[in-house]
Structure formats: structure tokens, C-alpha cells
C-alpha positions as CSV (number, residue, x, y, z in Angstrom):
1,X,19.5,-4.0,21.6
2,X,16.1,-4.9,23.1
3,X,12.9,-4.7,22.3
4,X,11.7,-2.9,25.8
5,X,7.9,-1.9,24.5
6,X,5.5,-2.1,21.9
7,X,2.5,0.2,21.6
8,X,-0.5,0.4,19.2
9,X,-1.3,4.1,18.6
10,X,-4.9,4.2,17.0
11,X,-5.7,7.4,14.7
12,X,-8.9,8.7,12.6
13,X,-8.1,11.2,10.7
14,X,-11.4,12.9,8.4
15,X,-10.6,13.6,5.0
16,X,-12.2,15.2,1.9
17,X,-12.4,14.1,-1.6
18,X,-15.0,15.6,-4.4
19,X,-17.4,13.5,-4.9
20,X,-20.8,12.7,-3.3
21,X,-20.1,10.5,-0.1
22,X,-20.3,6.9,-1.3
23,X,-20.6,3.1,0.6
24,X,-17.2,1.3,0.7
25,X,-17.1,-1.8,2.5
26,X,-18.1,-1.3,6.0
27,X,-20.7,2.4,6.1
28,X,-19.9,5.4,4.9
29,X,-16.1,6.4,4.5
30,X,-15.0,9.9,5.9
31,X,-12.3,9.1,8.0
32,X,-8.4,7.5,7.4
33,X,-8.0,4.7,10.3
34,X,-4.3,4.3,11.5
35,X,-2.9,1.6,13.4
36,X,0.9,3.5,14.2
37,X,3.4,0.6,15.8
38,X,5.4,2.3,18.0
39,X,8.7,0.4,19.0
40,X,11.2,1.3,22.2
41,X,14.1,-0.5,22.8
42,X,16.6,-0.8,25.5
43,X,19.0,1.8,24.6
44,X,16.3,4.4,23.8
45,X,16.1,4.2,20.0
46,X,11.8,4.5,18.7
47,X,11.1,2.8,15.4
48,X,7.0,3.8,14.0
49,X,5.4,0.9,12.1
50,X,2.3,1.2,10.1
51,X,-0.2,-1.8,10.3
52,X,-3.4,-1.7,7.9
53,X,-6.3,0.0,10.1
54,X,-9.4,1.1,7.6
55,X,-12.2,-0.2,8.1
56,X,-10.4,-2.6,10.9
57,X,-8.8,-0.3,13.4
58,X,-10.0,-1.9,16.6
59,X,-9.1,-5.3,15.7
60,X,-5.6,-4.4,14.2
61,X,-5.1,-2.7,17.8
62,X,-6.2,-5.6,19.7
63,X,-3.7,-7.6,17.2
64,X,-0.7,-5.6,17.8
65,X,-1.3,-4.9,22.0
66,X,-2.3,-8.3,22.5
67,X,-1.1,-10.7,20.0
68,X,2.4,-9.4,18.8
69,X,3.6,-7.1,21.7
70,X,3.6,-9.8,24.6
71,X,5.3,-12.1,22.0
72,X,8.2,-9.9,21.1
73,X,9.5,-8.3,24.2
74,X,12.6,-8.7,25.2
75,X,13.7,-9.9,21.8
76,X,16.7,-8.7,19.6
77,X,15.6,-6.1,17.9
78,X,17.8,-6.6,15.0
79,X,17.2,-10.0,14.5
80,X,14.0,-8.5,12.0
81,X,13.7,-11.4,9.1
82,X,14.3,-13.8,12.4
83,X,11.5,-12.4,14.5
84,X,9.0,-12.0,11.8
85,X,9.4,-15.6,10.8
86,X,8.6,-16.8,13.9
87,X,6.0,-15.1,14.4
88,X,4.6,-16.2,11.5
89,X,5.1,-19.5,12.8
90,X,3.8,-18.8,16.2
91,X,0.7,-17.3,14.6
92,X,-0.3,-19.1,12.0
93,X,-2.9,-20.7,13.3
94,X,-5.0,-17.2,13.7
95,X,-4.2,-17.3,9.6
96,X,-1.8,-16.1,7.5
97,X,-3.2,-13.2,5.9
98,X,-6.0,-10.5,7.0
99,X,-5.3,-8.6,10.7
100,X,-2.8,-10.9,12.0
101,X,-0.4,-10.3,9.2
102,X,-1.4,-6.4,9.3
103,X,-0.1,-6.3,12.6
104,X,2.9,-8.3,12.3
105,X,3.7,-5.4,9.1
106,X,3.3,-2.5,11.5
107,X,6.1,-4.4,14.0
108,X,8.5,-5.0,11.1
109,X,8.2,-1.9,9.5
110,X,8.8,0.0,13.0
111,X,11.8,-2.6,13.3
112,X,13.4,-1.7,10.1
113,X,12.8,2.1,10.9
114,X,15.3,1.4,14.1
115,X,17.3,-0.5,11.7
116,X,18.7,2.4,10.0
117,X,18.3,4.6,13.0
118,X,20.8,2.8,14.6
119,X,23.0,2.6,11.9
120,X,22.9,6.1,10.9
121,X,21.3,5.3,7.4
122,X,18.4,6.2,5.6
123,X,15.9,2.9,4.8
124,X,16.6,2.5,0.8
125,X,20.4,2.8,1.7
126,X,20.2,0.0,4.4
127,X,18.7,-1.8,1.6
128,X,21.1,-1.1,-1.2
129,X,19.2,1.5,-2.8
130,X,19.7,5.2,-3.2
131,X,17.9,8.2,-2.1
132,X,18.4,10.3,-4.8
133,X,16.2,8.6,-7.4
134,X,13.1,10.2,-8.3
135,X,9.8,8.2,-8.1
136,X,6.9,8.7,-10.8
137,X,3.8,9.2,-9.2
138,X,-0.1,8.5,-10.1
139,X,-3.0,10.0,-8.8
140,X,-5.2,7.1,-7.2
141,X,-8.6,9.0,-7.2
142,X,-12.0,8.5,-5.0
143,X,-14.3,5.6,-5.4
144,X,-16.8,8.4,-6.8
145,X,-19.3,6.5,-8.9
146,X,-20.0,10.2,-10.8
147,X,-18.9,11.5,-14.4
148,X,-18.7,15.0,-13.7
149,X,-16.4,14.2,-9.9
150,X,-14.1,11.7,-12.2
151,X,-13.4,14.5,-14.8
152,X,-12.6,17.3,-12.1
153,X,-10.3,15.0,-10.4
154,X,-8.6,14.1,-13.8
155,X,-8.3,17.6,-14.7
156,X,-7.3,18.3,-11.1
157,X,-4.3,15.5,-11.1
158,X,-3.3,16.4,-14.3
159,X,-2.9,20.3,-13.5
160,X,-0.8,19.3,-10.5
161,X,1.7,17.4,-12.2
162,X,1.0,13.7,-12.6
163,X,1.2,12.2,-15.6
164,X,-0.7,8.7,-14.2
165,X,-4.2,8.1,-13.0
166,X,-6.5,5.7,-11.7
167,X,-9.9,5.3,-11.2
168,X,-11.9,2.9,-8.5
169,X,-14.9,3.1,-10.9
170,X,-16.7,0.1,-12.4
171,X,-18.6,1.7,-14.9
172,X,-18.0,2.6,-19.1
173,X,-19.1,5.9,-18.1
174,X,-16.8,6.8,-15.6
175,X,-13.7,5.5,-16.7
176,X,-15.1,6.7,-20.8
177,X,-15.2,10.4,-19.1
178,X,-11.8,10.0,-17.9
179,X,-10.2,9.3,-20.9
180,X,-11.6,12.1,-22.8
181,X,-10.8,14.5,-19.9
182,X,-7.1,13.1,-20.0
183,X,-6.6,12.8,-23.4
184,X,-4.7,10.1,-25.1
185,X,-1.3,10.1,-24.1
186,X,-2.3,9.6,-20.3
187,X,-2.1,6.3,-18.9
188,X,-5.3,5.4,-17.1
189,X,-5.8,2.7,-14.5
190,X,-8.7,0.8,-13.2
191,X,-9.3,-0.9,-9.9
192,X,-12.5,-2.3,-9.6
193,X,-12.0,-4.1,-6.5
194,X,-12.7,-7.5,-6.8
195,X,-16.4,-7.3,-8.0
196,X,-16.7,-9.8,-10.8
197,X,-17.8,-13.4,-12.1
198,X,-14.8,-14.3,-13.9
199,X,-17.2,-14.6,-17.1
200,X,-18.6,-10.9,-15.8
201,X,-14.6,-9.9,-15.5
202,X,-13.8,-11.0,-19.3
203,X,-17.0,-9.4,-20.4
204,X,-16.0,-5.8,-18.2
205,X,-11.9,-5.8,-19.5
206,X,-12.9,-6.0,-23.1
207,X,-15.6,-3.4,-22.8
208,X,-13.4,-1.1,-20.7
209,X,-10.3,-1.9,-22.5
210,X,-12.0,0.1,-25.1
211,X,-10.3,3.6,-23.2
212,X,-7.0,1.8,-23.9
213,X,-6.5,0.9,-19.6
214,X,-2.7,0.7,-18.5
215,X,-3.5,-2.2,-16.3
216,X,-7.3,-3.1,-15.1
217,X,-6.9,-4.1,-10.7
218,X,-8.5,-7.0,-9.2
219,X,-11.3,-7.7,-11.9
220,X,-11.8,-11.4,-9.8
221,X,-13.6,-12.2,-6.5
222,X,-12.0,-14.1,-4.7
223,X,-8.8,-12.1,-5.0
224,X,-7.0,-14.8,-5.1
225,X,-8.4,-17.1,-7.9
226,X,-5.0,-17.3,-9.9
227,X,-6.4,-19.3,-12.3
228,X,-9.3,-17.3,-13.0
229,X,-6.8,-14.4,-13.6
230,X,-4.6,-15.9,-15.7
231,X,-7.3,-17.3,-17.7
232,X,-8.8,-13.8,-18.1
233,X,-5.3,-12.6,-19.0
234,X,-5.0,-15.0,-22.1
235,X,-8.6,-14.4,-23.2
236,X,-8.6,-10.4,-23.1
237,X,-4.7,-9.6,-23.4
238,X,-6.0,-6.7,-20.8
239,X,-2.8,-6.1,-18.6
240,X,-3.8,-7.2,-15.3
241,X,-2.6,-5.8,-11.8
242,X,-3.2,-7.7,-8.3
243,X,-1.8,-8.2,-4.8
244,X,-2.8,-6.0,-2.1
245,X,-5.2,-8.6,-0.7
246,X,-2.6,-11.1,-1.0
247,X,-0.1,-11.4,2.5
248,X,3.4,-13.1,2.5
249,X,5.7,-14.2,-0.7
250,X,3.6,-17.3,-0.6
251,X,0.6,-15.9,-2.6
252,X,2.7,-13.7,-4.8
253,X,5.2,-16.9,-5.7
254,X,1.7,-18.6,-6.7
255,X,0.6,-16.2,-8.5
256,X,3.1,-15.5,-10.7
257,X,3.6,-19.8,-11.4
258,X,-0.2,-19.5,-12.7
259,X,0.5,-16.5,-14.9
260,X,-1.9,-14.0,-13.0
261,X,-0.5,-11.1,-13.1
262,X,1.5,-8.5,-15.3
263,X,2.2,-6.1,-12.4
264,X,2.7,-7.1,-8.9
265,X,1.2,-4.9,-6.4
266,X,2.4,-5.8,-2.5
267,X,1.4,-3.6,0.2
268,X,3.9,-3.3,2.9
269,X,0.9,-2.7,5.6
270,X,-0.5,-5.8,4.6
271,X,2.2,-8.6,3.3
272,X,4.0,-9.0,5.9
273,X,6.4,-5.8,5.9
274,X,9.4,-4.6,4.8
275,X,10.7,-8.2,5.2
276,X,8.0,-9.9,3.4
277,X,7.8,-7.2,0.9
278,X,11.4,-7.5,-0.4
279,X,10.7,-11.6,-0.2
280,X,7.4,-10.8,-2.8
281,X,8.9,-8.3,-5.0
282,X,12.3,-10.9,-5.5
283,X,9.8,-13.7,-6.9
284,X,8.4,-11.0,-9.0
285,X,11.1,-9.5,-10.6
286,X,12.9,-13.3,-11.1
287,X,9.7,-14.0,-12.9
288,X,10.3,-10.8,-15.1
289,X,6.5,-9.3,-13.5
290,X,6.6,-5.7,-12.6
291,X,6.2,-4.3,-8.8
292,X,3.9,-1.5,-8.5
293,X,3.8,-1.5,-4.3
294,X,-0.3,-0.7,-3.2
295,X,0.3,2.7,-1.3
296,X,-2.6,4.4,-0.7
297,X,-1.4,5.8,3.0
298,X,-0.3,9.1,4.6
299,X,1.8,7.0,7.7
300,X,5.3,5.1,8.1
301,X,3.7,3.1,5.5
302,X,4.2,5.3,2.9
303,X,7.7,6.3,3.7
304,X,8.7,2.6,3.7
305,X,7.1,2.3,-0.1
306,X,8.9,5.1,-1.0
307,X,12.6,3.7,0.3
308,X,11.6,-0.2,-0.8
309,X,10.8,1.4,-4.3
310,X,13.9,3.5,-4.4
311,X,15.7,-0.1,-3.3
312,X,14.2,-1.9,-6.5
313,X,16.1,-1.9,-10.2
314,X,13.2,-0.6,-11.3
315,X,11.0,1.0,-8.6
316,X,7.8,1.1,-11.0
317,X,4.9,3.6,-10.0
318,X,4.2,4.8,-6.5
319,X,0.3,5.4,-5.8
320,X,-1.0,8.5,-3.7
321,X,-4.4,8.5,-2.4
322,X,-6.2,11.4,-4.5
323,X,-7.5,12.8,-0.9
324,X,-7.1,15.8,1.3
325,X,-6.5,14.7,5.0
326,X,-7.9,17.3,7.3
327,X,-4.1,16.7,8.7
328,X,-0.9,15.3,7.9
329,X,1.6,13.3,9.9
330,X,5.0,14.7,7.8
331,X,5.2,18.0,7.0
332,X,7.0,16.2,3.5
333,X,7.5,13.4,1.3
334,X,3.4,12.9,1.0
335,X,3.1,14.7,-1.6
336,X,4.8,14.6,-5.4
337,X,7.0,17.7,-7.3
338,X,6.4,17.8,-10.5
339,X,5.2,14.4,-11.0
340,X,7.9,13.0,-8.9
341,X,8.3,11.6,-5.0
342,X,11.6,12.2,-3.3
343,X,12.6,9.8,-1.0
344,X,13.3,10.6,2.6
345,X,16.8,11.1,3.2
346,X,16.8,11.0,7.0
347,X,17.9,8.0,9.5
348,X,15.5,4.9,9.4
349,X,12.3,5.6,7.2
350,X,13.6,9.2,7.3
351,X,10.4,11.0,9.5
352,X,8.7,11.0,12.1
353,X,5.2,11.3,12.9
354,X,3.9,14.6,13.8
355,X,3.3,14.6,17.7
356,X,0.9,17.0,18.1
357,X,-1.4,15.4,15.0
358,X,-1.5,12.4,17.2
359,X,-1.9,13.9,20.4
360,X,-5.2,15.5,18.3
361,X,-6.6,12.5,16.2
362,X,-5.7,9.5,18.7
363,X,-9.0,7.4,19.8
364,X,-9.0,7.1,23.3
């Protein structure tokens, strides 16, 4: 079986959330950016990857059409730990993290969807999972920098079932508000997103450690200053989560020798895939540090979390972006019951995408 074409299909989807429309990273952010993989082999069989697209959807594209696809035609597609090892090879020299390995992801995630296509299986079955297991959920709200926003959004999450949240706030009022609005017994985390000094870090965790924080995300720039975190961790005894910047087993195996980290958060957009993925969380869980996959997506990306988690002994928390897309690729699975995601129980990653929502949001 073949590889016979590979296709980048670009989306921007808008979405709402309720707060006031903030900066993040690169302008204002009102729209999801997708970078869908879309994988035809020989004998007909379509496999949808998911490569990392916001905020870098045209150069994820140009990554995928023009740097992966000419690279892997003709290949076997089966051969999937194979091909994504030599392309790391082949590619290194463009780096090893950042939009060459986002692209790679969306191949080998769209690779692992044929996978259990062909074989008749869902994902987390091909992988030695199950797909009956239930995965807790958290609500992973808005960067919205505004008290009363963070306590509708609490109260929001809370009345729909979850019994996590986090918060992308920096501030003792923010994340103060949200305590008091979930009361005690909720677990709250905070990702600040890389903002801080390690000095201005320890100062932040002690002071926001006051709300009694289930983990407190990437406190240090650069992301991945392991020493910085694993000093940090020894001076505040703040539980510290990392690892969605961080591509390939590599950077997760040193991290967890310098003792950054209490839960391990891969990305399979990012890291490298599904193959790398399972190559991070194994160093992880040898190393007795807990994987909480980064999943804030509404594409195959999120599907393949939910069947890597449901592969893991113990699948940890699965994240979902506290937004409302102005449309959804899956008519299921995006969204928790009761607290709880089910995992797709179809062929490959068990869905896929709506047509007609890409045929609508696609950038020309």
C-alpha cells in the first residue's frame, strides 16, 4: 500500500469566547487556523492528519505541500515509525522542532488514521488500548485577562459538567476570582505561557499557589530551560506542567533527567505525532511523570489524543478548548458527557472531517 498523494487542506474557522478580544502572539485572535493532512494511497484508503496551524497556517502549508509531500510519495504507507524517522533525518537541518515537526505530525497522524482503517480497528485498539474507557475532561478557558469573564466561564464549565479548569491568566486577580467562583474542592490550573524570569517565576508560583493550583504551565521563558524548571520545582514544591513547545522524545527524555516536570504535556500536532507521542509519553511514564497530552483542537488532532490517552495505563486529563467554533468538523466526540470524553469507536481515528465545513472555511 502506497502513498499516492498528499494534500494540505488550510481552514479558519471564527470562534467565540466571553471575554473582551485580547492580543495573543501574532494580532488579535478570532479565528481557529487548521492545517488538515490529507493522505491517499494506492488502493484508495484516505487517512486526515492534523498539523499545528494558529498563528502559522501558511507556513505549516508550505511545509507539508512542499517539504513532506514530494518526500513521501510513493512510500509504504505502513512503514509509519520508518518513514517519520527518516524524515526526521532528512529534515533536520530545517530544525527539529517548530513548523517542520508540525508538518511531519499532520503526515503521521493521517498515516496512523489509514493504519486502523485498513485494519478494520479503531486507533486506541491498534495501539493496545480500549475504547470503552471514559476520559475526565477540563475546561481550558480563554486567555481573558478579566475577573468578571474568568468567573462566568468557571460557573459556565462547572454547570456543564467538568470537574477541572484552567485558566491562561497571569494575574492574582484572575486566577483569586476563580477559586472563589469554583470553590474548594475544584482543581484549578494555570498556564501562563512562558512569561517569566525564572526569579519572576518563583516569585509568581508562591504567590499564585496561594489558590492551591493543581499544576502551574510553563512559568519559564525559554520553554525549555530544564534547569530553570527543576530549580523552580525544588524551591516552591508548586507542581509544574510543560511540553507543548517541546517536539520529539528528545526534549521530553531531557526533561524529565533534570527533574522539570511533574506532568508531561505532549502535543501530538506538535511532537512529532502519534509515533513520537507514544516515544515521549514511554520516557515519561518509565520516569514515574504523569502525561496530560496538550489538546486544545477541534481536528484529527483531537481524536488522536483521545485514542493515545485511552492507549495509556493511566490516560490522565484530556483538555478542551473553552470556545465555541462558529462550526465543527465531527458532529461528536468534541465535546464531554457528564464530565467525561468517549473515545471514537470507528475505523482509524474513528471520524471524519465534515465535507461541507471544509468546502465552507477552506482558504483559497
Amino acid at each position: 500500500m502506497k502513498i499516492a498523494h498528499v494534500e494540505a487542506v488550510p481552514l479558519r474557522i471564527p470562534f467565540n469566547h466571553s471575554g473582551p478580544v485580547k492580543d495573543f502572539a501574532t494580532g488579535k485572535w478570532q479565528v481557529l487556523d487548521f492545517c488538515l493532512v490529507k493522505v491517499t494511497t494506492d488502493t484508495g484508503l484516505v487517512g486526515w492528519g492534523d498539523a499545528f496551524g494558529y498563528h502559522c497556517l501558511d507556513a505549516v502549508t508550505a511545509a507539508v505541500t512542499h517539504m513532506i509531500a514530494p518526500a513521501v510519495i510513493g512510500e509504504d504507507a505502513r512503514d509509519i515509525a520508518g518513514l517519520n524517522h527518516r524524515l526526521q533525518q532528512k529534515l533536520h537541518l530545517f530544525g527539529r522542532h517548530g513548523i517542520t515537526l508540525f508538518a511531519l505530525s499532520g503526515l503521521d497522524i493521517a498515516l496512523w488514521d489509514i493504519a486502523g482503517k485498513a485494519a478494520g480497528l479503531p486507533l486506541a485498539r491498534l495501539l493496545g488500548g480500549t475504547t470503552e474507557r471514559k476520559l475526565p475532561a477540563y475546561a481550558s478557558l480563554f486567555i481573558l485577562r478579566d475577573v468578571d469573564a474568568v468567573v462566568r466561564d468557571v460557573k459556565a464549565s462547572l454547570a456543564q459538567g467538568y470537574r477541572y479548569i484552567k485558566l491562561h491568566e497571569i494575574a492574582e486577580a484572575e486566577v483569586g476570582a476563580a477559586r472563589i467562583a469554583a470553590g474548594d474542592d475544584i482543581p484549578i490550573m494555570v498556564d501562563v505561557n512562558c512569561p517569566w524570569t525564572p526569579e519572576r517565576a518563583r516569585h509568581m508560583a508562591v504567590a499564585l499557589d496561594a489558590f492551591d493550583l493543581h499544576w502551574l504551565e510553563e512559568p519559564i521563558f525559554p520553554p525549555e530551560d530544564f534547569a530553570a524548571l527543576a530549580e523552580l520545582r525544588r524551591q516552591t514544591g508548586v507542581p509544574i506542567a510543560a511540553g507543548e513547545n517541546w517536539c520529539t522524545a528528545m526534549q521530553f527524555a531531557q526533561a524529565v533527567q533534570a527533574g522539570a516536570i511533574d506532568y508531561a504535556q505532549p502535543s501530538v500536532t506538535k511532537v512529532g505525532g502519534i509515533t513520537e507521542f507514544r516515544k515521549a509519553a514511554a520516557v515519561c511514564e518509565a520516569a514515574g511523570v504523569q502525561v496530560m497530552p496538550h489538546s486544545p483542537y477541534f481536528g484529527p488532532g483531537f481524536l488522536a489524543t483521545l485514542h493515545l490517552a485511552a492507549a495509556l495505563p493511566n490516560p490522565g486529563l484530556i483538555e478542551r478548548f473553552y470556545v465555541t467554533p462558529e462550526a465543527m468538523l465531527y458532529d461528536r466526540w468534541l465535546d464531554p458527557a457528564e464530565g467525561d470524553f468517549a473515545v471514537p469507536d470507528g475505523p482509524g481515528l474513528g471520524a471524519d472531517p465534515n465535507p461541507d465545513v471544509i468546502r465552507d472555511y477552506r482558504v483559497s
